[in-house]
C-alpha positions, 0 to 999 in steps of 0.5 A: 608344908606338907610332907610330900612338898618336903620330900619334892623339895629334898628330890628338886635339891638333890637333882640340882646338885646332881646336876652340879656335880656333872657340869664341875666332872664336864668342866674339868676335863680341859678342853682343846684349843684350835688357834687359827691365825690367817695372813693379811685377812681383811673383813673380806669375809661373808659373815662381815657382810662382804657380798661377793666373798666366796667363805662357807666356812669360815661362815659356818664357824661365825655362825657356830661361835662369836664373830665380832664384828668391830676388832681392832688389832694393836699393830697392822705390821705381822711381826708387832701384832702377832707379839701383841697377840700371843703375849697379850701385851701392848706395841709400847710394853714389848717395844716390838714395832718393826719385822726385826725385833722379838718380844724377849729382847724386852720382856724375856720372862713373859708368859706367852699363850700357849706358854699358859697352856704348857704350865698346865701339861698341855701339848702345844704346837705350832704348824705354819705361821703364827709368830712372824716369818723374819724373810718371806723364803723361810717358809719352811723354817721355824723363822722369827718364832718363840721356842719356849712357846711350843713343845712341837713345831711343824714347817710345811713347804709346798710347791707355792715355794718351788713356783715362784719363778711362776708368779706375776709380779706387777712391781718387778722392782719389789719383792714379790713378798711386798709386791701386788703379785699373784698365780693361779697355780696348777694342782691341788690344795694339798701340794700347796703350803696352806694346804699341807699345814692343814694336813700336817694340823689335822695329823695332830689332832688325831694324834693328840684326840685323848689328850688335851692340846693347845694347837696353832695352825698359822695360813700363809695367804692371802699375803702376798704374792697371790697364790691359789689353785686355778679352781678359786679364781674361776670362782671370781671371774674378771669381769665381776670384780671392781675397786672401791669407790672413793669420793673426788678430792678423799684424800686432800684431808687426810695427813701425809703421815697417814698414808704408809711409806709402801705405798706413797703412790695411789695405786702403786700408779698401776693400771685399773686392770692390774689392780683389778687382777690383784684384787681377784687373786686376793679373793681368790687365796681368801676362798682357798684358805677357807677351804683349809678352815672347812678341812679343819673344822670338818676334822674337829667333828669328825674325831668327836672334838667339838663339845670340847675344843675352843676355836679361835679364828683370827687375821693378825690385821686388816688390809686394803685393797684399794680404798681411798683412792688406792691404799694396798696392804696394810700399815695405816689406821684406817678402818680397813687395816686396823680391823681384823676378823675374829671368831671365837667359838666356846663350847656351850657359851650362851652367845654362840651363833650371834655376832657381836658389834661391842669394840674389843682389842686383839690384847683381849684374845689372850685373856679370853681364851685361858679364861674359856679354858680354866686357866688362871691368866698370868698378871698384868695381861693389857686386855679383857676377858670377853667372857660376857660378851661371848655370852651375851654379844648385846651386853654393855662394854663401853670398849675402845681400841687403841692401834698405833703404827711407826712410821720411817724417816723419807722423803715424805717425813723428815723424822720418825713418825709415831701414829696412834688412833683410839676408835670408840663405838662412834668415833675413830681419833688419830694423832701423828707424831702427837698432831705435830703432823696431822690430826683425823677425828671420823664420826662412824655413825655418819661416814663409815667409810671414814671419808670426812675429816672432821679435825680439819675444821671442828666445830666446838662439839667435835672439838670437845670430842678430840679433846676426851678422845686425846685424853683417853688415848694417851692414857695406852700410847704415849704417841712418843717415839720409842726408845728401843732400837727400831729397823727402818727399812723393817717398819 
């Protein structure tokens, strides 16, 4: 070797250290955290291939970040799934599984998400809905949150609030919290409630730009009731929308207990143009808060915080709007209400602008996003970094998700009823009350739309196939019915 291969060597070495050195100074400065959650949101969204949703964007963060394109929530019930989230911890840990009981009544130590964030001097902050509101009329309020997880919490209330009297309820006898109700509303975005949180997140941002912040900005829509300027249902005229196809006799294999208790009655027995003015207003308030997000992201660039804030976008569930043969809102284990929307964007992961189709699990965001920050996660966290995946969405994972929801006593069921399904890459399996009352096996790769019931009559492959599923579900939820005191009228 001669010496001036020695001395290109010395130089190539040194460079790389030099290099090193910047990306570790880089790393170091703790980047922001923008935690955008959104209510009721179903995969309504272009980037999940819905063709007549109206999210630039929302689009526009997938195509920036990680959208994966197969998460699945813990619990399709706002309270337990946002529990779920922000502890990272399953329904069965936290023994949260109805609107009434908070987390600490059974873990009161646990560190929550931005509690993480807290212990390494970070600002976080809440401005709307992130832990659930315990009444719908507490908008406004700090409702069912978790003081300890916030050093500032800001409620806005527009005039969405002060209109009700203006909202068209379709089911009068229900809540139009709980109710197919909606309102094409006069105004602007910004005297809306969602878009005051907006404002009120991007104040903060400014605020905050010089130092590190954990902020969540929590969107009160799509929940019901509808409400949306004029401007986003003229962006979905009537006479374009329609309602799901569902084959004739869908639901003569589908368990009773599958169907949820608020909703027993195929399209609650309103009429196709009711149903397909709800839809609208739905699609309507789904383009409003994409508009909240466009604000949001528009302030992330604009104040010069891109390369160094973390974004994640997340629904707390699934919802239906319509599908087999009329199922609305939320609370079942099908597809529609067990898979949510989720966007992670990590400045400079190698797997930004590419969605992922891998199963991952909504305990999965907790660990992410310390992990993507440099935060040690605190012990016994239920999900898994998905640090690989966000680096190469195409990378082996061999993940399933476990999703599980309580049903009540009625005059459909004459005990509680636990339900809990695990979904794999190809199959989703579901047991209630441990198959006591009723069993569903859905092969994904031929029925998508899980319309075939192939637990009705297995063949043997399909019955190997429950019994490793049955087995590998029990091993995250025991399917019994909990012990810790459970509201209900609040399921």
């Amino acid at each position: 070797m001669n010496a001036f291969t020695t001395l290109g060597r010395a130089f190539a070495i040194a460079a790389l250290l030099l290099v090193g050195v910047a990306n570790r100074s880089q790393a170091a400065e703790p980047p922001n955290v923008l935690f955008i959650a959104v209510d009721d949101l179903a995969s309504t969204l272009g980037c999940y291939g819905d063709p007549f949703a109206k999210t630039p964007n929302i689009d526009r963060l997938a195509a920036s970040g990680v959208c994966f394109l197969n998460a699945y929530n813990q619990l399709p019930l706002c309270n337990p799934t946002r529990a779920s989230i922000m502890t990272g911890r399953r329904p069965d840990e936290i023994g949260v599984y109805d609107l009434d009981r908070h987390f600490r009544d059974q873990l009161p130590d646990v560190v929550t998400l931005p509690q993480a964030f807290q212990k390494r001097n970070y600002l976080a902050a809440r401005v709307g809905k992130i832990y659930h509101y315990n009444v719908p009329a507490s908008i406004g309020t700090d409702g069912f949150d978790d003081p300890p997880s916030w050093n500032l919490t800001v409620n806005p209330k527009g005039r969405d609030k002060t209109d009700e009297a203006l909202i068209i309820n379709a089911e009068p006898h229900r809540k139009i919290s709980a109710a197919l109700s909606w309102l094409a509303a006069d105004g602007r975005d910004e005297e809306q409630t969602d878009g005051m949180i907006a404002s009120e997140a991007i104040r903060l941002m400014e605020a905050n730009r010089d130092k590190p912040f954990f902020l969540g900005v929590g969107f009160f829509r799509p929940h019901t009731p509808y409400v949306a300027p004029k401007k986003y249902f003229d962006m979905y005229p009537l006479d374009t929308v329609s309602l799901p196809y569902a084959p004739p006799g869908d639901r003569d294999d589908i368990p009773t207990a599958a169907f949820a208790h608020n909703c027993p009655i195929p399209n609650y027995n309103l009429d196709p143009l009711t149903l397909r003015k709800a839809t609208q207003a739905y699609y309507a308030c789904v383009s409003f808060v994409d508009a909240q997000v466009g604000r949001l992201l528009d302030a992330v660039e604009r104040l010069g915080l891109a390369e160094n804030t973390i974004v994640v976008f997340w629904s707390d569930h699934g919802y239906h709007l319509g599908e087999h043969d009329g199922i609305w809102q939320k609370r079942t284990l099908f597809e529609q209400s067990a898979r949510s929307p989720l966007i992670i964007r990590v400045p400079g992961a190698a797997g930004n602008g590419q969605p992922c189709r891998r199963i991952i699990e909504f305990v999965d965001i907790y660990p992410t996003v310390v992990s993507a920050a440099g935060i040690e996660a605190p012990p016994k966290l239920a999900g898994r970094d998905l640090a690989t995946l966000l680096d190469d969405p195409l990378a082996t994972w061999n993940g399933q998700a476990i999703t599980q929801v309580l049903r009540p006593a009625d005059d459909r069921l004459a005990t509680q009823v636990m339900g809990c399904s695990i979904r794999t890459s190809r199959y989703r399996y579901t047991e209630w009350a441990e198959g006591a009352a009723g069993v569903e096996l859905y092969d994904h790769r031929a029925d998508p739309l899980e319309f075939e019931n192939l637990a009705i009559e297995p063949d043997a492959r399909h019955r190997a196939v429950i019994e490793r599923l049955r087995a590998e579900l029990r091993m995250k939820a025991s399917g019994k019915i909990p012990s810790v005191p459970v509201n209900p009228t609040r399921l």
